[in-house]
N, C-alpha and C positions, 0 to 999 in steps of 0.2 A: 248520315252517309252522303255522300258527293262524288258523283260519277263525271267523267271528262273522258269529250272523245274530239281530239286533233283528228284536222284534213290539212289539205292545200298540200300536202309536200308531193316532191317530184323532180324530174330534172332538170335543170336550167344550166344553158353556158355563162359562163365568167363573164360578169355586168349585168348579168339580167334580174330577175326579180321576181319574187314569191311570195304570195301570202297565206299564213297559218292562219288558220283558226281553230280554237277549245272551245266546244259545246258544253257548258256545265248545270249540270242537276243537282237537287239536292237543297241541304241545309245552306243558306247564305250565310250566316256568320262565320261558317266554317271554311268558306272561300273567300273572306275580306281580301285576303291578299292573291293572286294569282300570276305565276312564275313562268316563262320557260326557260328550260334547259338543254342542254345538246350533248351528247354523249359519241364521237367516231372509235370506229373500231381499233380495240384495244387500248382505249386511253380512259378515263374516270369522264365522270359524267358533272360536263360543267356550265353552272349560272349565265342565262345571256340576258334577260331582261326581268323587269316585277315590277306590278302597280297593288297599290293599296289603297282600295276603294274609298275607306274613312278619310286617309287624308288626302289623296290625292299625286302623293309622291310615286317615281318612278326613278328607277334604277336600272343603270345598262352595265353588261364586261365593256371594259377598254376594247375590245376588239372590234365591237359592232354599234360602238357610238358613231354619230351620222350615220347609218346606213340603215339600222335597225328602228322600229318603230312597234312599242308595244301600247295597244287601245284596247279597252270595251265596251262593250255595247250590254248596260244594263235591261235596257227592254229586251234581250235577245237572248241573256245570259252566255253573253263569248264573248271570249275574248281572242285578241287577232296579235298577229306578229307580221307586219310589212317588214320586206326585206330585200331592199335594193342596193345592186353596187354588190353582188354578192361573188365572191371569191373562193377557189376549191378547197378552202382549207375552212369553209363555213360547212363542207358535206359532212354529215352527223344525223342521226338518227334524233330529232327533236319531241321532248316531251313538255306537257301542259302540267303544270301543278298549282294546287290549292291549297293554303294556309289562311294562319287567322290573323298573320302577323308578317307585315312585306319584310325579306330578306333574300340577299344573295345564297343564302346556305342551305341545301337543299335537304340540310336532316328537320329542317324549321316547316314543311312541306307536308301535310296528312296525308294529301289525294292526289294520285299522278293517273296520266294518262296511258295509253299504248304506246303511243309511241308514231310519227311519221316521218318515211326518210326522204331530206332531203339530198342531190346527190347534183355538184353544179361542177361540170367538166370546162377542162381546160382550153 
């Protein structure tokens, strides 16, 4: 099992900047890969960034390349989302996920988080 628990969200005005972080526990192999995701109300819940600890690759959405920055910290087990330059259309309820294998698709994901909102006004 593998338990993740997202902070950092909150409010911020248009241009400012927030950092997530996912505290993760648990089996490591089963987190090689770790994801987040952002879901606004009433819309499907969609991929913004993933690294994969084996190789080292990372992957962003088109929408938050340059602005977005997904890290971790293996002595710490978290993983972090910087997020600067951020825009009201980034507000979304953002979740941390774990897999064994990096992908944009969130059915590829075992372990999610709760969930933190962030909410960035106009």
């Amino acid at each position: 099992q593998v338990q993740l628990v997202e902070s950092g969200g909150g409010l911020v005005q248009t241009g400012g900047s927030l950092r997530l972080s996912c505290a993760a526990s648990g089996r490591t192999f089963s987190r090689n890969a770790m994801g987040w995701f952002r879901q606004a109300p009433g819309k499907e819940r969609d991929f913004v960034a993933a690294n994969t600890y084996s190789s080292g690759n990372t992957w962003y959405a088109d929408s938050v390349k340059g602005r977005f920055t997904i890290s971790r910290d293996n002595a710490k087990n978290t993983v972090y989302l910087q997020m600067n330059s951020l825009k009201p259309e980034d507000t979304a309820v953002y979740y941390c996920a774990a897999g064994r294998v990096g992908s944009s698709d969130a059915w590829r994901y075992d372990y999610w988080g709760q969930g933190t909102q962030v909410t960035v006004s106009s």
